[in-house]
N, C-alpha and C positions, 0 to 999 in steps of 0.2 A: 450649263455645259460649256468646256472650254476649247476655246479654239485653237488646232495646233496645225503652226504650218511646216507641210511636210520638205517644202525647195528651200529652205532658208539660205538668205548669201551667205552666213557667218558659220553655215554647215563648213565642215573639212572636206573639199573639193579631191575629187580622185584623178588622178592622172596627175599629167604636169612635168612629165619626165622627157626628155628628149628622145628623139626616135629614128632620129637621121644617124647613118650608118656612112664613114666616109676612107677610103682606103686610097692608095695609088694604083692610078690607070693602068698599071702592068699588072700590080697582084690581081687586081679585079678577071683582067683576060686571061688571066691563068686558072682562075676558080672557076670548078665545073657547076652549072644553072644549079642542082642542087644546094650546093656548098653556098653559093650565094643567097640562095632564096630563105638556107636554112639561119644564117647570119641575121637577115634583113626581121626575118619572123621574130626572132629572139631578140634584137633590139628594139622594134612594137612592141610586143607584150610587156619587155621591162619599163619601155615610158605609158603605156597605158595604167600598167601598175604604183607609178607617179617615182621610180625608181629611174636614179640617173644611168647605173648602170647595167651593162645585161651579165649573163651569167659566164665565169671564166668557164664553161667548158667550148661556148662560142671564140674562142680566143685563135687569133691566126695566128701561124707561123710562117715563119721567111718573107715579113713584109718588107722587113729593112733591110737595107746591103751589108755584110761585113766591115765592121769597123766606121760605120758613120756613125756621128755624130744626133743628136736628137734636133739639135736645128737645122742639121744640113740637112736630114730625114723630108723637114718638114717645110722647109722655103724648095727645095730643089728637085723634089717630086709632083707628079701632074695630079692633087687630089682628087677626087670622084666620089659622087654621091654610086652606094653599091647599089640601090634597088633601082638608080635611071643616072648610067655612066655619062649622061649628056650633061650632066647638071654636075660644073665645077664647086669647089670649096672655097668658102671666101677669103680673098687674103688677109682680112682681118683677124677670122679665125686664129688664120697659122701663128699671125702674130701674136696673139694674147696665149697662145697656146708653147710659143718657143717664149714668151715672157718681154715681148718685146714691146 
C-alpha cells in the first residue's frame, strides 16, 4: 500500500491574489456603505480566487477629475484603503504605479 500525501508544498496553492481595494478619500465619502462594501467583497473573492483582478462590472466611475493626468491622479490625491478609510496607501505604491 502506497502512501499519498494529501498537503503537499509542491501542490498549486490557491489564492494569492491581492485583496486590498484602494481609492481617493473623496470618492470613497461619496460612495453609499453598500456601494463600498459591494466593491470591497468583489476584490476578496477575486484574490481569494488567486486572480489579480476583480471583475469590470465593479468598476468606479468619476474617480478622476477632468483632464488629469494619471500621475497627477496619483501623487496629488489622499489614497484610502476602501474597506478601513483610516489606512493610507503607500507612497511606494503610487510610485511604482505612476512608473517612477
Amino acid at each position: 500500500m502506497a502512501y499519498t500525501q494529501t498537503n503537499s508544498p509542491f501542490a498549486k496553492q490557491k489564492g494569492g491574489g491581492t485583496t486590498k481595494t484602494c481609492l481617493p478619500a473623496s470618492k470613497i465619502r461619496s460612495m453609499s456603505k453598500e456601494q463600498r462594501e459591494k466593491l470591497v467583497n468583489s476584490k476578496r473573492s477575486a484574490g481569494a480566487k488567486g486572480k489579480y483582478k476583480r471583475s469590470s462590472k465593479t468598476n468606479v466611475k468619476g474617480a478622476r477629475k477632468k483632464g488629469a493626468t494619471l500621475r497627477d491622479w496619483f501623487e496629488k490625491e489622499d489614497w484610502r484603503r476602501v474597506d478601513d478609510p483610516s489606512k493610507k496607501m503607500w507612497r511606494i505604491k503610487i510610485n511604482i504605479l505612476c512608473g517612477n
